[in-house]
N, C-alpha and C positions, 0 to 999 in steps of 0.2 A: 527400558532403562529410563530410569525418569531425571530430567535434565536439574540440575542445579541453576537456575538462571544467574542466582546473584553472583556467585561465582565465578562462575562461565565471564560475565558481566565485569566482572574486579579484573578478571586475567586480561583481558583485551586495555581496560581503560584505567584502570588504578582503582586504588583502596579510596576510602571519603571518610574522612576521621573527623572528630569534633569536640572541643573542650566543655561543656558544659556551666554554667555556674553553679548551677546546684551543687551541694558539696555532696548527697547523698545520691545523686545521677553521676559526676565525676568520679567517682570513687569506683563504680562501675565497670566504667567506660576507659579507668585508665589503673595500669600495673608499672610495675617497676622489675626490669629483669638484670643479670649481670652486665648484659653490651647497653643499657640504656632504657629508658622512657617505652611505654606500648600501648595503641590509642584502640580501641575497641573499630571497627570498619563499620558506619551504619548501614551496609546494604548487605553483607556476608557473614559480619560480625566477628572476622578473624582479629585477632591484635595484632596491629604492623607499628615495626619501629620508628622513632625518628616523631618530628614535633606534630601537634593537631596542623590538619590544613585550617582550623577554622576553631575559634570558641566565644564566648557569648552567653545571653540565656536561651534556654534550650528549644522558648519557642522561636527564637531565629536562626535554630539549626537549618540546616537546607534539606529540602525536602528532595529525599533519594528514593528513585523508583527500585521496589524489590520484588521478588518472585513475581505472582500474578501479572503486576505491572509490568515488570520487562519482557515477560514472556506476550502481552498484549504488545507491546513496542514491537518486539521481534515480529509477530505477524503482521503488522500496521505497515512495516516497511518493508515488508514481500509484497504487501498490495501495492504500494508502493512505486516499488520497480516494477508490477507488472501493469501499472498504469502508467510510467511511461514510456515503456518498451511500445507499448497499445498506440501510446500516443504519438511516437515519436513517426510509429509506421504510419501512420492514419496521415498525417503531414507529408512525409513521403508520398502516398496515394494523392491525394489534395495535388500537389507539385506536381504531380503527372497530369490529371486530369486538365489541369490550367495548363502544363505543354501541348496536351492533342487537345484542347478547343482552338488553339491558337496553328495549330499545323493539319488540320483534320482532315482537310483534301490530301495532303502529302502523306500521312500516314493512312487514309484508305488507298490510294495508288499503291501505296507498297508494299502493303497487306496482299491487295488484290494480286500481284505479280509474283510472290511469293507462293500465295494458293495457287494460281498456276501452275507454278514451277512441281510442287508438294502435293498436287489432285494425282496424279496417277501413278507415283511412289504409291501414296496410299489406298489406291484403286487396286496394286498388286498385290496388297493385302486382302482385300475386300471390305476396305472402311471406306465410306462415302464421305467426303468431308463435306460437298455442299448440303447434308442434312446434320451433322456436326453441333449439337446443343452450342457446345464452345464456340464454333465459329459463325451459328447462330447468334449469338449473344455479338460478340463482336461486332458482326455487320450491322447489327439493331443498333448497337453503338454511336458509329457513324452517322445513322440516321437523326442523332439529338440535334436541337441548335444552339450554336453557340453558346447562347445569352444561357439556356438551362445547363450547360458543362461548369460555365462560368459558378451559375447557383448552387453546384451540386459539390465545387470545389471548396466554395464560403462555405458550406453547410458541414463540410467534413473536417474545416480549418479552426470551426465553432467549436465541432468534436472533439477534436486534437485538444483543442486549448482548453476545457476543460478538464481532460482525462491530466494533462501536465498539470494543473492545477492540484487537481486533486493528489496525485504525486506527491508534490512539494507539501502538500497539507500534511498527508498522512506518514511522509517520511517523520515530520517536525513532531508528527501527533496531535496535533490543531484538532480543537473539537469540531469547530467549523465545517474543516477539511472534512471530518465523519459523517455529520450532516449530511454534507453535499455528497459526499459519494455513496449512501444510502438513498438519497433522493433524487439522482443520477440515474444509477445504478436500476434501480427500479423501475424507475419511468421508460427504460429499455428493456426490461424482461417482457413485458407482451410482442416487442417488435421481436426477439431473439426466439420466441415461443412458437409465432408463424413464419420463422425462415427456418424452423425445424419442420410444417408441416410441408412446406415446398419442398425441400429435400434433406434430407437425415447425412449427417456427416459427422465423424468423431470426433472433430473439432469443434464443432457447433453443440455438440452436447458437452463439453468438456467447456467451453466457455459458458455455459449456461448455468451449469453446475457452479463451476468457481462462481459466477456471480452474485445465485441464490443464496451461498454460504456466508461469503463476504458483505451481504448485507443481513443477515441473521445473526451474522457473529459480532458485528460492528453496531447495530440496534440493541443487541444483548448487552453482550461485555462491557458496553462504554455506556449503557443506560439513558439510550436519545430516545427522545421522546415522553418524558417521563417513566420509560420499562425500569420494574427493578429498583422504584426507588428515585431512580432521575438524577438529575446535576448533583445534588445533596448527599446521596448517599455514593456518587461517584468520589466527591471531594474525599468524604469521609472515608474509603476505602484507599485512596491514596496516600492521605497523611497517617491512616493506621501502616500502612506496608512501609514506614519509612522512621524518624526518630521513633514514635510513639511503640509501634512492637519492639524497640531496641530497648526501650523502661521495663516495658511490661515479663520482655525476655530476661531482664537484669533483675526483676523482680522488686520494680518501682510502679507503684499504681500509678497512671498518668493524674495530674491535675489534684491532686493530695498533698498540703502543705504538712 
């Protein structure tokens, strides 16, 4: 079923109506019914009651994101949120890491007494835990010093705070924000690529994937780098999705006196 964006879009936020000076765009854009006044919607193009929010001439109409456009918004701000779902965890992780550099004898003591307790539960199974990857890794743990927990917490608080960055960019739409999380984004796909060859896990393919797409889609669609045309024909594909197909749909050539 193929979505209506602008629609979809007017039902959540309201209509965005606009007086025109043109007397041959006005005429258009506005009807007269028995209950009142009816202003053409620039993003939907329904007629809704009651006065323009706005009029003028027509090129300081406001420029309303339609189809394409919103439906780029709507993905932009699922990346979004999964940038700082990402991030907010990664901060989390950070926070911990700076609690055991600072407690590390006390949490290996209590690791250690724990295993103890937990070696031959699971000895009645026939799982060995002192060869235990997991509890390999852990104890390898223990062995960093400080000062590197300390670096390894800056380096993920780095992380974090970019990924919330990029969040707040691409919630707004910021072209900036696309940039950065294309050049982000990437510059981590070869580190993602070899902690696939160390060990394969669904998650780690499923974040890999999402991330190749989100930078193909966001290089494409939004035209960085000069792809497709570039800044210029980005401009110009937003202000056609917005007053200007509302002329053209009215059957007003745009820029024809």
């Amino acid at each position: 079923m193929k979505i209506d964006w602008d629609r979809r879009h007017c039902a959540r936020k309201g209509h965005v109506t606009y007086a025109p000076d043109d007397p041959r765009l006005r005429v258009r854009l506005h009807a007269q019914t028995a209950v009142g006044d009816v202003w053409r919607c620039l993003r939907c193009g329904d007629f809704v009651l009651g006065e323009p929010h706005g009029s003028g001439p027509a090129a300081d109409a406001p420029l309303v994101p339609r189809g394409k456009v919103l439906r780029d918004l709507f993905i932009l701000r699922f990346l979004a949120i999964e940038r700082a779902v990402r991030g907010v965890f990664i901060v989390l992780v950070a926070v911990a890491v700076w609690r055991f550099s600072n407690s590390q004898d006390a949490v290996r003591r209590l690791f250690n007494e724990y295993l103890d307790t937990f070696r031959p539960v699971f000895r009645h199974f026939h799982y060995d835990l002192d060869h235990s990857p997991v509890v390999g890794s852990i104890q390898k743990a223990f062995g960093y010093k400080h000062s590197t927990l300390l670096l390894v917490a800056g380096l993920l608080l780095a992380y974090a705070l970019i990924e919330l960055v990029e969040a707040v960019g691409l919630w707004y739409a910021k072209r900036w924000a696309e940039y950065l999380t294309v050049v982000a984004t990437a510059a981590f796909l070869p580190l993602e690529i070899y902690e696939l060859t160390e060990k394969v896990s669904y998650l780690k393919i499923a974040t890999l994937v999402l991330n190749i797409l989100a930078v193909l889609y966001i290089a494409l669609a939004k035209r960085l780098f000069g792809l497709r045309g570039g800044r210029r024909a980005f401009d110009e594909e937003r202000q056609s999705a917005s007053l200007l197909e509302v002329e053209e749909s009215a059957g007003v050539q745009p820029g024809v006196s």
